[in-house]
C-alpha positions as CSV (number, residue, x, y, z in Angstrom):
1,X,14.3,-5.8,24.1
2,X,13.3,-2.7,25.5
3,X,12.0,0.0,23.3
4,X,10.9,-2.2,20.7
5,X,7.2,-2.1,19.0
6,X,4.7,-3.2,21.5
7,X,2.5,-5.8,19.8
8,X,-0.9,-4.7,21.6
9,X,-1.0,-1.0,21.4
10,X,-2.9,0.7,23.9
11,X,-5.5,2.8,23.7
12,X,-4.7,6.5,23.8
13,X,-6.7,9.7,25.3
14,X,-6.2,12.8,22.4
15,X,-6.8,16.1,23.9
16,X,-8.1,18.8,21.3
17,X,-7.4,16.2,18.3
18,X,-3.7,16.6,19.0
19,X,-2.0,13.1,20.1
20,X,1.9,13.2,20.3
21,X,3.2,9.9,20.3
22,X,5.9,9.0,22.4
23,X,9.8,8.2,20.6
24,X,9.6,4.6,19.4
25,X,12.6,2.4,18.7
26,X,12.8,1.8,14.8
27,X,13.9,-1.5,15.1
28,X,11.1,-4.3,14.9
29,X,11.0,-7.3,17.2
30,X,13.2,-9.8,15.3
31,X,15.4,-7.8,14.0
32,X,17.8,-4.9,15.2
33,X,18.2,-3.2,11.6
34,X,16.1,0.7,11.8
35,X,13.3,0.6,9.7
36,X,13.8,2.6,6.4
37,X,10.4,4.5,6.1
38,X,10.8,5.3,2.7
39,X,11.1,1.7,1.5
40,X,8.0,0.8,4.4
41,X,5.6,3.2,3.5
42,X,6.5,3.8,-0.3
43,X,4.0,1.3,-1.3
44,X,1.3,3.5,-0.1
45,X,2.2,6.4,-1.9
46,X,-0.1,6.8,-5.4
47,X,2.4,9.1,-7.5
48,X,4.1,12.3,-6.8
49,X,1.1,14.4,-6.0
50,X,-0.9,12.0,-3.7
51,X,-3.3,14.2,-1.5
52,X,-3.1,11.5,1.0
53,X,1.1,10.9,1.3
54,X,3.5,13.6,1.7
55,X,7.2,13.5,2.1
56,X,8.4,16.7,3.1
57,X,11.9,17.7,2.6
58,X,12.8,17.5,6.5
59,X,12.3,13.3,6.4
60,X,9.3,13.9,7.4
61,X,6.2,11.5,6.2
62,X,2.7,12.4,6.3
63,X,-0.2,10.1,6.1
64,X,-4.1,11.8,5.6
65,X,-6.0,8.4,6.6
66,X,-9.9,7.8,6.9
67,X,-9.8,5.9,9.9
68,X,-12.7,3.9,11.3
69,X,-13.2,6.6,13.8
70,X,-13.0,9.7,10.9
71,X,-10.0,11.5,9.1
72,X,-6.7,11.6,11.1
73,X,-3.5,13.4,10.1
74,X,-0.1,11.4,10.4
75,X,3.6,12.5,10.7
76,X,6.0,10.3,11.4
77,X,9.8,10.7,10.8
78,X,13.2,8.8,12.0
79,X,16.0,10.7,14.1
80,X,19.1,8.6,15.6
81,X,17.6,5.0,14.5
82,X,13.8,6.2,16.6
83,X,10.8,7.5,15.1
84,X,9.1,10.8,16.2
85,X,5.0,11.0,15.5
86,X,2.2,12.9,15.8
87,X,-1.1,12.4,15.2
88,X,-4.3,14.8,14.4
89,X,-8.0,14.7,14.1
90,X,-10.9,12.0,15.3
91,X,-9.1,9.3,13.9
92,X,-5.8,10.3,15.7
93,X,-6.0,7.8,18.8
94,X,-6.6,4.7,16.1
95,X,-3.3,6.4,14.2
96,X,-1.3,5.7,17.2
97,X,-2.5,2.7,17.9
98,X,-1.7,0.9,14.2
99,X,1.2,2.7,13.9
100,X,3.4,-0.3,15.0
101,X,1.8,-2.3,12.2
102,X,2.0,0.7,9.7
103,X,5.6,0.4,10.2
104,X,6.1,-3.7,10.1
105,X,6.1,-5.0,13.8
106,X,4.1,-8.1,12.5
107,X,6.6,-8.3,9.7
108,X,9.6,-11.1,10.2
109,X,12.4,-10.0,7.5
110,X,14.3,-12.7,9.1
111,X,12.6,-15.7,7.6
112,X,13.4,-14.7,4.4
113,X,16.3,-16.7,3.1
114,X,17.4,-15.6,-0.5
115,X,18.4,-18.2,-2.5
116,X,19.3,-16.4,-5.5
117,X,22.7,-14.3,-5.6
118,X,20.3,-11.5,-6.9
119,X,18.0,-11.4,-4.0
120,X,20.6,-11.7,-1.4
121,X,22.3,-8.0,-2.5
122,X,19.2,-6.9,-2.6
123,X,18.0,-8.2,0.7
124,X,20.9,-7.2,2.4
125,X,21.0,-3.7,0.7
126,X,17.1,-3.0,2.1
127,X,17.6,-4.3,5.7
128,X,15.5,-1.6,6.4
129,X,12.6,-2.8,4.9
130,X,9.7,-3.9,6.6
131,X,6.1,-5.0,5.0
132,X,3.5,-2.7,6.1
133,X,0.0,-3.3,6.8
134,X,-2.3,-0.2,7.2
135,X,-5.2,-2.4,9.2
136,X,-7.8,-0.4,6.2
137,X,-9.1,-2.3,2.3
138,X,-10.9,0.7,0.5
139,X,-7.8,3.0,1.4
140,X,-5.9,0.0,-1.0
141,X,-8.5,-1.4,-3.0
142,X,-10.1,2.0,-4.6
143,X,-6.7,2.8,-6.3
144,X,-6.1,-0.6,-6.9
145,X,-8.9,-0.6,-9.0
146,X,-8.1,2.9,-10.8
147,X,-4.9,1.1,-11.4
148,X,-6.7,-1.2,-14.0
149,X,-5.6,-1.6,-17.2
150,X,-4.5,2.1,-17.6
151,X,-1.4,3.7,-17.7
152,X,0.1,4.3,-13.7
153,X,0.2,8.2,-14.2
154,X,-3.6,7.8,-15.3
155,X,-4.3,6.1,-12.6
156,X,-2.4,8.6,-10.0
157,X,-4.5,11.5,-12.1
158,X,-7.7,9.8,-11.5
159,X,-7.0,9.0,-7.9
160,X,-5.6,12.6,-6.9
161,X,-8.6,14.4,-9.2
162,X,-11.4,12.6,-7.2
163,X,-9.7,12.8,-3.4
164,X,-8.6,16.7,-3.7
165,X,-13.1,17.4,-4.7
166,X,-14.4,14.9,-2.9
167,X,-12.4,13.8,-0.1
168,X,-11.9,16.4,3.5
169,X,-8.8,18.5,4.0
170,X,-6.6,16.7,6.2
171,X,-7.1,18.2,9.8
172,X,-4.3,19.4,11.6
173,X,-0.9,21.0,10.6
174,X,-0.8,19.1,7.4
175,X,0.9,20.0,3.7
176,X,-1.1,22.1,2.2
177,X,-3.1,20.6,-0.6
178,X,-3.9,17.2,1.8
179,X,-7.1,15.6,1.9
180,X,-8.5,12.2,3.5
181,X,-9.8,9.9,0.9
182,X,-14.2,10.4,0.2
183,X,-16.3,8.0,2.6
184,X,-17.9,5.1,1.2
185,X,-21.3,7.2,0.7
186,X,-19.5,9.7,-1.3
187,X,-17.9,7.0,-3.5
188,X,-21.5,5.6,-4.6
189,X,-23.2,9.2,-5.1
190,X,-20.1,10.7,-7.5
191,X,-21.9,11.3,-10.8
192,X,-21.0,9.9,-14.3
193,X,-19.9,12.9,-15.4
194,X,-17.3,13.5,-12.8
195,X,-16.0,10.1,-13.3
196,X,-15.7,10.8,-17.1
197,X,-13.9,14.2,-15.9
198,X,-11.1,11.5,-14.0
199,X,-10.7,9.7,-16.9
200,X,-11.7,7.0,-15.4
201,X,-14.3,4.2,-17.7
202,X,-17.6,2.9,-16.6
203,X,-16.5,-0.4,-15.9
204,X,-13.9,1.0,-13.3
205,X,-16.5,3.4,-11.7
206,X,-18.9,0.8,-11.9
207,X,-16.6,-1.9,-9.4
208,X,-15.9,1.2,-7.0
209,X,-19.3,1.8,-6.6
210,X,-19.8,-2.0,-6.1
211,X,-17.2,-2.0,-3.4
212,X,-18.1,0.8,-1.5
213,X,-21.6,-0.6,-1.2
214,X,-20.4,-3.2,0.6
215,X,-17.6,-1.5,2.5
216,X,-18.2,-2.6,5.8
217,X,-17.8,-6.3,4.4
218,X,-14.5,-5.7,2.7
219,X,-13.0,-4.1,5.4
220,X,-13.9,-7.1,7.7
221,X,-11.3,-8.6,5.2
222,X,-7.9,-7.1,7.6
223,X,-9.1,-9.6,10.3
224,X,-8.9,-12.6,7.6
225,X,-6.0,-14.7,6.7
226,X,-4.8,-13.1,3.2
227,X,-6.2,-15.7,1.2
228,X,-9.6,-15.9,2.5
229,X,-9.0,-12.0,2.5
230,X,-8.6,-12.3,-1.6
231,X,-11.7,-14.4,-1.9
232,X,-14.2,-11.9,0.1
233,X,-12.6,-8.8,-2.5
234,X,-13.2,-10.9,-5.5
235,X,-16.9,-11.4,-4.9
236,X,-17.0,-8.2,-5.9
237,X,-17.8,-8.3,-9.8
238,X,-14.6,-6.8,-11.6
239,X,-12.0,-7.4,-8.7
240,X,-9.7,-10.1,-9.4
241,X,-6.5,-12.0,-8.6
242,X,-4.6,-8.7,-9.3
243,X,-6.2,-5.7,-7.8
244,X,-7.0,-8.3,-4.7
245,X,-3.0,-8.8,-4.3
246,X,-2.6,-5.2,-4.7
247,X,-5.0,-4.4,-1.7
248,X,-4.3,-7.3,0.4
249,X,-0.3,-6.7,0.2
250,X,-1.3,-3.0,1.7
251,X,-3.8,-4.0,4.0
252,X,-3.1,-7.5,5.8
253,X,0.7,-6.9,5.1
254,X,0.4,-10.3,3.2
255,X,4.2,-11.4,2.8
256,X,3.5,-14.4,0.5
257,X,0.2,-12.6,-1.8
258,X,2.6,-12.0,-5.2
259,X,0.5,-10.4,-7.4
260,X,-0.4,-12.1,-10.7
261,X,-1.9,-10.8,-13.7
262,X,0.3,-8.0,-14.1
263,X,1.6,-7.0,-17.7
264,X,5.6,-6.3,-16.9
265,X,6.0,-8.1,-13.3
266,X,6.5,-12.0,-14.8
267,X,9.1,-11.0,-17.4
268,X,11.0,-8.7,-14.4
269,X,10.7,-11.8,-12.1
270,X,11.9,-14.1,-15.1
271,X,14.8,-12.0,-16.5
272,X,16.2,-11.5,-12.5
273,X,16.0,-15.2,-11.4
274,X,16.6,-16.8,-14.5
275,X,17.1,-14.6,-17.5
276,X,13.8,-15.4,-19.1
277,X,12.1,-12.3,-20.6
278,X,9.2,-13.8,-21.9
279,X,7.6,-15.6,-18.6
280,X,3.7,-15.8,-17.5
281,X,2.3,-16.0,-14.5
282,X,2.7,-19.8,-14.2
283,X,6.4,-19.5,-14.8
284,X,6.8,-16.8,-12.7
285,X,4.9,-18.5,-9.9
286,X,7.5,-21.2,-10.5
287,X,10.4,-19.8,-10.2
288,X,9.0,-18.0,-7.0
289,X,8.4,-21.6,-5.5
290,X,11.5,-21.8,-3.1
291,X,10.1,-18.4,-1.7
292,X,6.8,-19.9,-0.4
293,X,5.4,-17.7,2.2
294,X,7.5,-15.2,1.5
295,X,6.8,-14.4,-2.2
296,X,5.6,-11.0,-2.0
297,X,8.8,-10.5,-0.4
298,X,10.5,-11.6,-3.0
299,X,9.1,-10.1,-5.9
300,X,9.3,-6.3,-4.2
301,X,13.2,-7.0,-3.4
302,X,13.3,-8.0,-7.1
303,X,11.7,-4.9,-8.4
304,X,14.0,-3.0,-5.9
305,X,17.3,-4.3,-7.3
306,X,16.6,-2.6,-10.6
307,X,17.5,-5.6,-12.7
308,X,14.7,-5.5,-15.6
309,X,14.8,-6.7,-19.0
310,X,15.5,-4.3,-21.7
311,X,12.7,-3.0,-23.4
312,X,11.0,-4.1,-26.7
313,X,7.9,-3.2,-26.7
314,X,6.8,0.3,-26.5
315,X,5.0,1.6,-23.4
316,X,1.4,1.6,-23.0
317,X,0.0,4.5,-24.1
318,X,-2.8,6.4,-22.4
319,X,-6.4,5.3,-23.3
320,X,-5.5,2.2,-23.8
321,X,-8.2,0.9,-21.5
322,X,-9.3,-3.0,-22.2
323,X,-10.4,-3.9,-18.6
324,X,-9.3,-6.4,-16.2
């Protein structure tokens, strides 16, 4: 159909680091429904006060990505079922060119068949959503890691206090206050102290700087099938099964890479699909089964339907750091 994502983007001349895209059609190439760019790109955003995601209260979205080709600036935004975008800096031609992918055209909503009376509300309520993949690991996997074993508002602390004094101002009409994540170089040369500073522990500073040494590896990862893709990130001494999810979800746009591991996400899965507040991994994993290719999918239109358990325990508390 006309006006739907093209799957091999071409490549794009930008004149003065400014490159207006052309009006796409919202709708992806196996299905008609708009994309909702909230629900798309949400999963990239690390907290409220992410120097790297804006949503600005026009619709608008901006992205501040470190491209393979340097910092670019992204703004993307949805008017009569068609998304308007422009792009800014080196890395604005390679923006262009993934943004198709950034907004689900390799995605296929429409294998998903809920089997659950829970799961098919929710599917049909989020029509609009669409599994992005951002073509980029370290963009995923630093955070990811952050994300360890800490409190999520710790981890968005950590991740906005070391972007906004090491990363680059986001070039182009951006936000104010946007930056494009550090390099891998800067990553390895941050010293102790300033890690200490982001509250973030040795052990977590210690597995950044081991990925970042070996960037250019892990980001060969996006051309892998998500599974191999895992394996390659958990060479890497303290990344496992669940910060390798985490990344791979973002990057590869991995519909079946559920993430296990996590301290709330079996009991959510358990109490929605079969009112079991006490599941593990294995039992979640189970109960995931009919899903097969498409668990990822799953478990985010679970966590999307706001059906949790109620809560016993208390919340974890900052500091409680333990490791992976």
């Amino acid at each position: 159909m006309a006006g739907r994502f093209p799957h091999k983007p071409t490549r794009t001349t930008v004149r003065g680091g400014h490159l207006p895209l052309p009006p796409t059609s919202l709708t992806s190439p196996t299905s008609d429904t708009p994309v909702d760019l909230g629900l798309t790109l949400g999963p990239l955003r690390r907290g409220p006060a992410d120097p790297t995601f804006r949503a600005t209260r026009d619709g608008a979205v901006w992205r501040v990505t470190l491209t393979p080709d340097g910092p670019g600036t992204l703004r993307v935004s949805a008017a009569g079922g068609r998304i308007e975008a422009e792009a800014w800096g080196p890395g604005a031609a390679w923006l262009g060119e993934t943004l198709p992918a950034l907004l689900g055209a390799d995605d296929d909503p429409a294998v998903f068949v809920p089997r659950h009376k829970l799961l098919l509300a929710s599917h049909r309520r989020r029509t609009g959503l669409r599994l992005t993949r951002t073509g980029l690991v370290m963009e995923s996997l630093i955070p990811s890691i952050l994300e360890q074993k800490v409190t999520t508002n710790e981890a968005y602390g950590s991740w906005r206090t070391l972007v906004r004094k090491y990363g680059e101002p986001a070039p182009g009409p951006a936000p104010e206050g946007m930056y494009a994540m550090p390099d891998a170089r800067t990553w390895t040369q941050i010293p102790s102290w300033e890690w200490h500073r982001a509250n973030v522990d040795g052990k977590r500073a210690a597995t950044i700087v081991r990925a970042a040494r070996v960037a250019a590896r892990l980001e060969e990862a996006v051309l892998m099938d998500p599974p191999a893709a895992r394996r390659r990130l958990e060479l890497i001494p303290g990344v496992g099964p669940w910060t390798s999810a985490e990344t791979i979800q973002r990057s590869n746009g991995a519909p079946d890479e559920v993430t296990t591991g996590d301290l709330h996400l079996p009991g959510i899965v358990g109490w929605a699909l079969a009112g079991d507040r006490t599941a593990d991994d294995a039992a979640m994993l189970a109960l995931l089964e009919p899903y097969a290719g498409q668990r990822h999918r799953a478990a985010r239109l679970i966590l999307l339907s706001g059906r949790v358990p109620p809560r016993r325990a208390p919340r974890m508390t900052p500091g409680d750091i333990t490791g992976l």
